[in-house]
DRENDO-1510 file (C-alpha; in Angstrom, 1 decimal, always signed):
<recs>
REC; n; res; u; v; w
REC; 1; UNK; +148.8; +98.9; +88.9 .
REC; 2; UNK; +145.5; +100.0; +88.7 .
REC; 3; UNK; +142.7; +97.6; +87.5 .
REC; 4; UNK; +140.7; +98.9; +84.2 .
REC; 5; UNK; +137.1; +98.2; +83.7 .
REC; 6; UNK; +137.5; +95.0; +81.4 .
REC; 7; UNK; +139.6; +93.4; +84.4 .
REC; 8; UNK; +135.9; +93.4; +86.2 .
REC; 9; UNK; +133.7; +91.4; +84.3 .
REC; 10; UNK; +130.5; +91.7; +85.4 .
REC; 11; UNK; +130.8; +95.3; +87.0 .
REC; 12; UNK; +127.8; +97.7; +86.6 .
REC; 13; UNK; +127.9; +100.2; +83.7 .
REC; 14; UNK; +127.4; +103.2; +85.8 .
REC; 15; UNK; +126.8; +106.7; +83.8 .
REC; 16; UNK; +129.5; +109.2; +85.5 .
REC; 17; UNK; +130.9; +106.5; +87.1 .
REC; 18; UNK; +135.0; +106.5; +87.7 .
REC; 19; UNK; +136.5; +104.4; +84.7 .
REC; 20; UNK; +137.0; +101.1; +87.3 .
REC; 21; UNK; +133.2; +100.4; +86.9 .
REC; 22; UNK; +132.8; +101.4; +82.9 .
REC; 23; UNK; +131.5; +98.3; +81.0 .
REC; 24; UNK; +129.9; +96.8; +78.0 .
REC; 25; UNK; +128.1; +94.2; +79.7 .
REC; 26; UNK; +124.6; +95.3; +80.5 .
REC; 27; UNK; +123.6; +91.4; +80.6 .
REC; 28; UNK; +124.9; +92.0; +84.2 .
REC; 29; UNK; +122.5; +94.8; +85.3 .
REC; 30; UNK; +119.4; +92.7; +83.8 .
REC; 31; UNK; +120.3; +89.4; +86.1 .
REC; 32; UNK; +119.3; +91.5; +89.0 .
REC; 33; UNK; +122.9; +92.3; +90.7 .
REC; 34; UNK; +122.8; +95.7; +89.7 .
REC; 35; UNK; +119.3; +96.2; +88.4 .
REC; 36; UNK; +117.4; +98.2; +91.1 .
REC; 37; UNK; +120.6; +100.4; +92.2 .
REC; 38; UNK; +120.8; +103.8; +90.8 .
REC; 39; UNK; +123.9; +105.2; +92.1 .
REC; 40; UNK; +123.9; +109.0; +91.1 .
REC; 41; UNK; +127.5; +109.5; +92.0 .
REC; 42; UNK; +127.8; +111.9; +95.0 .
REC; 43; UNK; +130.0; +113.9; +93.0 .
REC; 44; UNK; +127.3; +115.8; +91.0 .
REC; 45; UNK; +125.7; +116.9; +94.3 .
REC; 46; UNK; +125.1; +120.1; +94.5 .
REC; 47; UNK; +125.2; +122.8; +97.4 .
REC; 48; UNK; +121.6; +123.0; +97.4 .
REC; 49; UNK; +120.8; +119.2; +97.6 .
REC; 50; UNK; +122.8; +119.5; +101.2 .
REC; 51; UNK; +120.9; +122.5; +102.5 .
REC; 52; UNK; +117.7; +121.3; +101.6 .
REC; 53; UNK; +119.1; +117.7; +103.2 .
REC; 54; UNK; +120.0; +119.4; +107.0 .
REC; 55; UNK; +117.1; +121.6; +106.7 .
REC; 56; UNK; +118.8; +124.0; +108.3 .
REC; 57; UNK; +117.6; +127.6; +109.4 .
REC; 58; UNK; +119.3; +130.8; +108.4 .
REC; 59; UNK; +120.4; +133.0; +111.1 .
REC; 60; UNK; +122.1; +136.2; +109.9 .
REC; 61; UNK; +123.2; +139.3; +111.9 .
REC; 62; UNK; +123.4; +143.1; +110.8 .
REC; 63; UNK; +126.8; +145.1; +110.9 .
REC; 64; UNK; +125.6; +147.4; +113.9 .
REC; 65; UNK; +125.5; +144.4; +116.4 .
REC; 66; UNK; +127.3; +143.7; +119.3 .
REC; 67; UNK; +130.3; +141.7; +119.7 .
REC; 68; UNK; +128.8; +140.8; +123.1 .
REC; 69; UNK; +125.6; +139.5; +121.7 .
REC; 70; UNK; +127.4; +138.0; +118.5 .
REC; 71; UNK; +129.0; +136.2; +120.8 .
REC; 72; UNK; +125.8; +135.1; +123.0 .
REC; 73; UNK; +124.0; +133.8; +119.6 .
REC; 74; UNK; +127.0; +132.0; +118.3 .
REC; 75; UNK; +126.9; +129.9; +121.1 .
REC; 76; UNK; +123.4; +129.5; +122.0 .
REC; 77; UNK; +122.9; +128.4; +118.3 .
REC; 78; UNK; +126.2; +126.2; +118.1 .
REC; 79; UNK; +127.5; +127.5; +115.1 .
REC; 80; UNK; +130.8; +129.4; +114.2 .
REC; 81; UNK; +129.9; +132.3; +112.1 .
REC; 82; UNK; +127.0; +134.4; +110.6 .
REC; 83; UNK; +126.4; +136.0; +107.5 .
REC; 84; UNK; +126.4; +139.4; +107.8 .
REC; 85; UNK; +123.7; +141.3; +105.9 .
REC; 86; UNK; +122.7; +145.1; +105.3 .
REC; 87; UNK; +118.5; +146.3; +106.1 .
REC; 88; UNK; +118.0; +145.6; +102.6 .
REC; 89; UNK; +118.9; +142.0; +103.4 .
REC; 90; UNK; +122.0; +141.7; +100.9 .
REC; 91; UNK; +125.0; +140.2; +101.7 .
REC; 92; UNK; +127.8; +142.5; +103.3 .
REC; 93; UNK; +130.2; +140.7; +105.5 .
REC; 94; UNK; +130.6; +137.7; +107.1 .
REC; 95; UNK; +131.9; +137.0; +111.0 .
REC; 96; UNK; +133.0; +134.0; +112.5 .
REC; 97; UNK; +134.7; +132.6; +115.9 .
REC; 98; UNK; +138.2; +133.5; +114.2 .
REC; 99; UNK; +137.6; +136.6; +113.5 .
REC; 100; UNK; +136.7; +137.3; +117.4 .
REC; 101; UNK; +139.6; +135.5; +118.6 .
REC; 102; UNK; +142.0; +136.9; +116.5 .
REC; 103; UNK; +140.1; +140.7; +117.9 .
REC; 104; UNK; +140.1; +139.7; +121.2 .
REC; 105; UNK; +144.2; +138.2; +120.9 .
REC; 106; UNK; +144.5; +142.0; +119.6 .
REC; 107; UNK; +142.5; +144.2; +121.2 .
REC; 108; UNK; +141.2; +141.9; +124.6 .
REC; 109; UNK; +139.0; +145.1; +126.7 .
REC; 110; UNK; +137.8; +147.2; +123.9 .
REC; 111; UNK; +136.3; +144.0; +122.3 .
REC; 112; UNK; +132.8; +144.5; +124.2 .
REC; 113; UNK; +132.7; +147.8; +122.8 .
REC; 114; UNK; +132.8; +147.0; +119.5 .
REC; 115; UNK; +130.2; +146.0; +116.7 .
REC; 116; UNK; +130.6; +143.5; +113.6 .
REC; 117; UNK; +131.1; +145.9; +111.0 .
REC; 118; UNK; +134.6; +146.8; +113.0 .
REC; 119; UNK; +135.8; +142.8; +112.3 .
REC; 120; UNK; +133.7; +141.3; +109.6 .
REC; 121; UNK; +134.9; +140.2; +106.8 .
REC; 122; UNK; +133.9; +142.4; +103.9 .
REC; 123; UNK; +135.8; +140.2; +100.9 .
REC; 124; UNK; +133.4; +137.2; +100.9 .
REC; 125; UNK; +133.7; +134.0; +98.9 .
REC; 126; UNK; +130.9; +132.5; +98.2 .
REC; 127; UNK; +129.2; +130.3; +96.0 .
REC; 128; UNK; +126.0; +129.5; +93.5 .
REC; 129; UNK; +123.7; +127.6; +95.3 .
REC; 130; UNK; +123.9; +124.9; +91.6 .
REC; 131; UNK; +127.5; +124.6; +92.4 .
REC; 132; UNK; +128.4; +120.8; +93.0 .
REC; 133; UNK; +129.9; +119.7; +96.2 .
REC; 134; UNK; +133.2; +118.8; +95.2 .
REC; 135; UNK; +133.6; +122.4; +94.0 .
REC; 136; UNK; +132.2; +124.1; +96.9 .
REC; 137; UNK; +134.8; +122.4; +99.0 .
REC; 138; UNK; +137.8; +123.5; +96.4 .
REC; 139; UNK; +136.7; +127.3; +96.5 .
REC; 140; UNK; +136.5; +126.6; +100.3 .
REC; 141; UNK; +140.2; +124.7; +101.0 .
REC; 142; UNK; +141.2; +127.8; +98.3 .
REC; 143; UNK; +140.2; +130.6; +101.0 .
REC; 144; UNK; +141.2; +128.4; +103.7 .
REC; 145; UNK; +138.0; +129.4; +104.8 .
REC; 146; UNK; +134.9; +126.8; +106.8 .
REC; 147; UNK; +131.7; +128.9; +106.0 .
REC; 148; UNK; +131.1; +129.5; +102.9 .
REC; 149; UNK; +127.5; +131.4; +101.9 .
REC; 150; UNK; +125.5; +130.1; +99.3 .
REC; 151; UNK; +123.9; +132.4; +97.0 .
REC; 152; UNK; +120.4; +132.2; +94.9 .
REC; 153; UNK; +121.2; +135.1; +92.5 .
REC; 154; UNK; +121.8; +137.8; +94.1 .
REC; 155; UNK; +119.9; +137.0; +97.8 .
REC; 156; UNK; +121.7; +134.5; +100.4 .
REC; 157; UNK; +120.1; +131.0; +100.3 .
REC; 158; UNK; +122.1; +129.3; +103.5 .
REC; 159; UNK; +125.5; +128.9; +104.9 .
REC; 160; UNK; +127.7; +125.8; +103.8 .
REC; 161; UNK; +129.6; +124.6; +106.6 .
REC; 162; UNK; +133.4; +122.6; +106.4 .
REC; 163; UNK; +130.8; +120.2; +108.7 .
REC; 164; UNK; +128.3; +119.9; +106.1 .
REC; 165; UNK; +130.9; +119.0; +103.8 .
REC; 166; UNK; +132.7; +116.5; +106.1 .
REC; 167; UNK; +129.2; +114.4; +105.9 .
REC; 168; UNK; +129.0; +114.6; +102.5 .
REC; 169; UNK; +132.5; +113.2; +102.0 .
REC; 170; UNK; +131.7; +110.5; +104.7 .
REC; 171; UNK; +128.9; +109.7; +103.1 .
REC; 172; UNK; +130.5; +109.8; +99.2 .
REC; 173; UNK; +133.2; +106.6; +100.8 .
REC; 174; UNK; +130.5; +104.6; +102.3 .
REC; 175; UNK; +129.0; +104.8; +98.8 .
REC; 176; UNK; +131.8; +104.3; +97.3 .
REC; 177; UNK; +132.7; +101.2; +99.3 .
REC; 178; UNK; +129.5; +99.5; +99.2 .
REC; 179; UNK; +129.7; +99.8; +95.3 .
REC; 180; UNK; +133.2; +98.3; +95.5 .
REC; 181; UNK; +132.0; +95.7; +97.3 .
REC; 182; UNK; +128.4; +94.6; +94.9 .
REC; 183; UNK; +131.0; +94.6; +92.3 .
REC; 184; UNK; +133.6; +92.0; +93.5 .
REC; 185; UNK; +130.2; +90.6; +95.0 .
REC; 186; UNK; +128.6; +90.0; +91.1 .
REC; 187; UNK; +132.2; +89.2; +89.5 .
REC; 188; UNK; +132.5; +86.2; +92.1 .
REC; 189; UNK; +128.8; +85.1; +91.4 .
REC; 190; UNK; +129.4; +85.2; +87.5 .
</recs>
């Protein structure tokens, strides 16, 4: 049975915190246990909090490149797909490993000769670059899709990565722990 928040006396009183750590007793937070830890709840981070975190730089391709050179920059950069955009800059397609596998499982020799606009994507998903985490990663699980790219308006702002969000969520349960653990830490020293 779960525990509620009045079975831990003593537990912080954190604002957007899950219900476990909701209490009355702010006499707690003034002794010191909890007094100096702001825990902003990883949940409300948004998509751009994690670009701006891996300071990562944008590296988009244009519909009349190569397969061959895709190819050549995908692995040189170590990434697994690129955000295809028109001379205008605005965001057309997108084209990623699997969609050069899945060409190449098809069509093997006449891949060299073709260009992205013959196996990007066209229907992109993407996302406001306000959007919270825990969203970006439904809309992503949704399309089944790991690059998802993240939009300021109407121009693209960066590429979210199924890697990016694997270290938020790594990062959200060591959080999550280590509050766990100050709580049954300031219920034992009540």
């Amino acid at each position: 049975m779960p525990q509620t928040a009045a079975a831990i006396k003593g537990a912080p009183d954190v604002p957007g915190a899950p219900a476990l750590f909701q209490t009355n007793s702010r006499d707690r937070l003034k002794k010191g246990a909890w007094s100096n830890r702001t825990f902003g709840w990883r949940l409300s981070m948004r998509v751009s909090d994690v670009l701006k975190s891996n300071r990562q730089s944008l590296a988009t391709c244009i519909p009349e490149e190569s397969i061959t050179s895709i190819c050549t920059r995908l692995s040189a950069l170590n990434i697994g797909a690129f955000p295809v955009c028109d001379a205008r800059g605005a965001l057309v397609g997108i084209i990623s490993e699997r969609d050069i596998v899945r060409a190449f499982a098809k069509d093997g020799a006449r891949l060299a000769d073709m260009h992205v606009k013959d196996l990007m994507t066209r229907d992109v998903a993407t996302c406001p670059k306000d959007m919270t985490m825990v969203e970006a990663e439904k809309l992503m699980h949704k399309h089944r899709i790991r690059h998802l790219p993240v939009m300021d308006g109407a121009k693209l702002a960066g590429m979210l990565s199924i890697r990016d969000v694997m270290v938020w969520r790594s990062q959200e349960s060591r959080d999550e722990a280590n509050v766990l653990r100050d709580a049954m830490i300031a219920v034992r020293n009540r």
